[in-house]
N, C-alpha and C positions, 0 to 999 in steps of 0.2 A: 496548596498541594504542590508535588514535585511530579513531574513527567517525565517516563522513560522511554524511550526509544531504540530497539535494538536495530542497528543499520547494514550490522557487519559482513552480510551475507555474499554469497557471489555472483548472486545471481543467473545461475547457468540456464534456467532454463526460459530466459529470454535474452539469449543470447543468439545473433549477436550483438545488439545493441549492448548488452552488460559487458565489453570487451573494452570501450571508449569511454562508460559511464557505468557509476552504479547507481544499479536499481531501481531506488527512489526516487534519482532523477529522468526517469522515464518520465515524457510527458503523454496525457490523456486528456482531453475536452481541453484544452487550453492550458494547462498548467502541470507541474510536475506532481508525481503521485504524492510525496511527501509534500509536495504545495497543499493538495485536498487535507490532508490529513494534518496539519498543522492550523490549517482552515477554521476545521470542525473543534479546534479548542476553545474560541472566541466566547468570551463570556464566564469563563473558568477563572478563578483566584491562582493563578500560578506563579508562585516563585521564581524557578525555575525548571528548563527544561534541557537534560540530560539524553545526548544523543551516544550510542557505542558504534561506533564507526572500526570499520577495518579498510578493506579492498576499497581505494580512490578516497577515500575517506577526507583527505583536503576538501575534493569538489562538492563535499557535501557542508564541511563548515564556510566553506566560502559561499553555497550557496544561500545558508541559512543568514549568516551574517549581511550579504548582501540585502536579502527580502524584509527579513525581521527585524525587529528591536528588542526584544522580551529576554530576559537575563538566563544565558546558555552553559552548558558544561559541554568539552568533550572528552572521553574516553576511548580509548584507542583496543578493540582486541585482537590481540597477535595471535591468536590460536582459536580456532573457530570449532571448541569445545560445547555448542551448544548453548541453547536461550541463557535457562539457570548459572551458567557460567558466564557471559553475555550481562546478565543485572548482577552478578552476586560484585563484577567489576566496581560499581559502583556503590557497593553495600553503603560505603563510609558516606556518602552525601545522601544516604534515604535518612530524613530523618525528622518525616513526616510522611502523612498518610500519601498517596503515589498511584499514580496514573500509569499503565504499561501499554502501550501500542505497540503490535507488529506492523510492519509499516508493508506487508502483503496484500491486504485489501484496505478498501475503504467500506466504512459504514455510514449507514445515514440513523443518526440516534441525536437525540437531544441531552447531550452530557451534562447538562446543569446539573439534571435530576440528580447527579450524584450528589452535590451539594446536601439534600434530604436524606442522603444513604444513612442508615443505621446498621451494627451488625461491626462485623469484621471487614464486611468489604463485598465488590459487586463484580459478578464472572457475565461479560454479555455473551449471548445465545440465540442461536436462530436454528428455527427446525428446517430440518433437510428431510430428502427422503431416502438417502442412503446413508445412515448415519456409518456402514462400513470403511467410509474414505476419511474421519474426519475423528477427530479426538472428542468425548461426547460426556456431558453433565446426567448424572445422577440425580435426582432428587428425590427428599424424605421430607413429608411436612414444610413442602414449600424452601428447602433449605438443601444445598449441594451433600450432600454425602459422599461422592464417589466420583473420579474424574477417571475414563478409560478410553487410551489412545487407542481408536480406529477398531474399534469391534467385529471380533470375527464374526459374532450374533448379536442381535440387536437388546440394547440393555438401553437405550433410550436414544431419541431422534435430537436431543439440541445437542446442536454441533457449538464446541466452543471454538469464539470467530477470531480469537488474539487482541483482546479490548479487555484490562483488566483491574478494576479500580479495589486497591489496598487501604483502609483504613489504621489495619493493626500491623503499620508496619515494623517494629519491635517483631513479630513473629514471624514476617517475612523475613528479615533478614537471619531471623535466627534457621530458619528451612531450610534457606539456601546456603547457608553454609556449612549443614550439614547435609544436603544431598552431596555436596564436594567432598566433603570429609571421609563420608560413608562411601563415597564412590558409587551411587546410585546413578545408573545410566540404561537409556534405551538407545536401542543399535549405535553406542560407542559415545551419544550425545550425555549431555546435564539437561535435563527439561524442565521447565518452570512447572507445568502439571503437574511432576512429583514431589516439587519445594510446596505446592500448594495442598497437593493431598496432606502432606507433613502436617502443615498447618490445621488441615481437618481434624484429621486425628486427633491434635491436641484441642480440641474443642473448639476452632475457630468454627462462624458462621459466616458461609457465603449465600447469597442470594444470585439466583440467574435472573438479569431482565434481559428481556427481546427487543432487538434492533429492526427499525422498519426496512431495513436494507444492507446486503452484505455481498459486497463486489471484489471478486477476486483482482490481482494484478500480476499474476504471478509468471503466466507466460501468454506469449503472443495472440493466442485466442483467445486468453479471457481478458488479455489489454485493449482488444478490439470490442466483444461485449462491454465490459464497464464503460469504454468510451460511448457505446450505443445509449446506457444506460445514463450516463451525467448526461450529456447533450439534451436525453427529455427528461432531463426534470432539474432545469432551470442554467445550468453552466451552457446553454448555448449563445451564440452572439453572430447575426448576420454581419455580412461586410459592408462597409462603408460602399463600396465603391467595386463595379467591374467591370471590366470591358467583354462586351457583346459575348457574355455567359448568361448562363441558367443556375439560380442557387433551390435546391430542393432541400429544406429546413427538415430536421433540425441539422445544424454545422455549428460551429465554433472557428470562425475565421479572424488573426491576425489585423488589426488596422493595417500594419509592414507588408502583410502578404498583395501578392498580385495575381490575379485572375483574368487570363484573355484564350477567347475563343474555347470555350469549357462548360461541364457539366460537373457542377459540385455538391454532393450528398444525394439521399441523405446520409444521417451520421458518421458526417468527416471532421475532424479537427486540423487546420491547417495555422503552424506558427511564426513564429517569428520570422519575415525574413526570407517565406517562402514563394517560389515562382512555379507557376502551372500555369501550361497554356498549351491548345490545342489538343486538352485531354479530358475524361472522362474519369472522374473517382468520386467513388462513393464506401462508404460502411469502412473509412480507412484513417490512418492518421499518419498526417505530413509532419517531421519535424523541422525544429528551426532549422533556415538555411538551405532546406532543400530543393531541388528544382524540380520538375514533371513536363514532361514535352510528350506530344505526339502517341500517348498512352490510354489503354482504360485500364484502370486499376479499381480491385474490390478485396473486402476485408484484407488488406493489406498496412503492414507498417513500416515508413519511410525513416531513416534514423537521420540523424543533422547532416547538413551540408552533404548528403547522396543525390545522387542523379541520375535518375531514368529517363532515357529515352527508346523512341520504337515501338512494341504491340502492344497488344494486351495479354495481360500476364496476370497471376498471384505472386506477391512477392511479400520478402521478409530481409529488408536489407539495413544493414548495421550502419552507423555514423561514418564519417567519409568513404564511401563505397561511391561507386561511379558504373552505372547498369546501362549496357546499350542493346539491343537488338537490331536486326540488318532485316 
C-alpha cells in the first residue's frame, strides 16, 4: 500500500509555536506528532509514503529524511484549497490501494487489521457525545451510507477521526477529480468527505472500524491532554539522573535534559537539551533547548530554545521567546 499525508496546514491554532515550525513537528511525550504517527505504521507493507507539504515544508522532509529510511515522495501545495485538493495532488502516484492520515491527532488502533480489509475500503470511527462538532458516519447494514460534516441534529455519534484506508483506489481518484472539476466545495474548501460520498454513490463499500483511542493535537490544550494521555500508556521514560529533585511519574524526560533543585510531573515531557532548575512543572511540556529557572509552571507549553524565568505563571510560549518576570 501507498500512504498519504496531508501536511500543508498553518497551523494557527497552535500558534505560537506554528510561527518557527509546522505543526507536525510539535513535539508531545517525547517525540514529534508526526514522529507518533509515522510510528503507528510499523508492520504495514509500504511502498511508499507520500507526504503534501506547504508552509516550512523543508523542515519537514528534512525531518523525515533524517529519522526514517522507508521510500518518500514529496509534494509541495501552493494554495491551501483543502484536503480533496491536498490528495487529488498526488492522484498520479496512487496507484494502489492507500492509506490517508491527517496528521491532527493520533490514534491508538492496530492498522494491520487492514491487511484482512475486504470491501472498498475502511473509514475509522469513534463515538463522541457531541457528534455536532465533528463530521459523522452513517451506517446502513453495517456499511457507511452517508458521510455529514458536523450535524446540526444528530444523525449518528461516530465521528470520523481522519484515518482512511482506500482499497479501490481507481475510484478514489476518479472522485477527486471530480469534486475539482464540479467545483464541489464546503465553506470555499475541496473536502475528501465529498470525493468519498462520490464514491458511495457509485456503489463503493465502506466499512467504519473503532479505534481504541483518538487524541486531538490540534491546539494548545489538547497538546497538553494527549501529552497526559501517551505518557500513561506506555511513551513515558524516567531520567537517568537528577540532582536533589523530585520526579512524580508519569514524565518523559530527555537522557540531554538537566534537572536540579526541582519538582517534575506528573505528565511533563521534557526534550532534548532541556535545563530546569529551581522550578516546579508539572501537566507541561518543555521543548528542545529550553530552559526553566526559578518558576512553577502548569499545563503549560514551552517551545525550543525559550526561556523562563521568575513566578509562577501559565504560559504558552513559542520557539526562541525569552520570558522573564521581576
Amino acid at each position: 500500500m501507498k500512504v498519504i499525508l496531508p501536511l500543508a496546514g498553518l497551523g494557527t491554532r497552535l500558534r505560537p509555536h506554528t510561527h518557527s515550525k509546522p505543526k507536525p513537528l510539535v513535539s508531545v511525550a517525547g517525540k514529534t506528532v508526526l514522529g507518533h504517527v509515522l510510528d503507528s505504521l510499523a508492520g504495514l507493507p509500504i511502498e511508499e509514503v507520500i507526504f503534501i507539504t506547504g508552509y516550512l515544508g523543508d523542515q519537514i522532509e528534512q525531518h523525515v529524511r533524517s529519522h526514517y529510511r522507508f521510500p518518500t515522495r514529496f509534494v509541495e501545495q501552493t494554495e491551501l484549497k483543502g484536503q480533496a485538493h491536498a490528495i487529488d495532488l498526488a492522484s498520479e502516484f496512487i496507484d494502489q490501494p492507500v492509506l490517508i492520515i491527517f496528521v491532527d491527532t493520533i490514534v491508538k488502533a492496530d492498522l494491520t487489521r487492514l491487511l484482512t480489509a475486504e470491501g472498498d475500503g475502511v473509514l475509522y470511527v469513534k463515538e463522541v457525545e457531541d457528534p455536532r462538532r465533528f463530521g459523522v458516519a452513517v451506517l446502513e447494514n453495517g456499511k457507511i451510507q452517508r458521510l455529514v460534516e458536523k450535524p446540526k441534529t444528530p444523525v449518528s455519534n461516530l465521528a470520523v477521526i481522519g484515518v482512511y484506508y482506500l482499497r479501490n483506489w481507481q475510484l478514489l481518484r476518479e472522485a477527486l477529480a471530480d469534486v475539482i472539476s464540479q467545483n464541489i466545495q464546503t465553506g470555499g474548501e475541496y473536502y475528501l468527505a465529498d470525493a468519498l460520498q462520490l464514491m458511495i454513490d457509485r456503489g463503493a463499500q465502506f466499512e467504519a472500524w473503532s479505534v481504541d483511542a483518538w487524541e486531538d493535537c490540534g491546539t494548545v490544550e489538547a497538546l497538553v491532554q494527549t501529552n497526559r494521555y501517551l505518557l500513561s500508556h506506555g511513551h513515558d521514560r524516567a531520567p537517568d539522573e537528577v540532582t536533589n529533585s523530585i520526579i512524580i511519574p508519569p514524565v518523559y524526560v530527555s537522557p540531554s535534559a538537566k534537572i536540579k533543585n526541582s519538582v517534575i510531573g506528573p505528565y511533563v515531557s521534557v526534550a532534548d537539551g532541556v535545563t530546569i532548575c529551581d522550578s516546579v512543572v508539572r501537566d507541561s511540556i518543555v521543548s528542545d533547548g529550553a530552559s526553566i529557572a526559578n518558576v512553577a509552571l502548569h499545563e503549560s507549553v514551552v517551545g525550543s530554545r525559550a526561556a523562563v524565568k521568575g513566578s509562577y505563571q501559565k504560559l504558552n510560549v513559542g520557539d526562541d521567546s525569552q520570558v522573564e518576570f521581576d
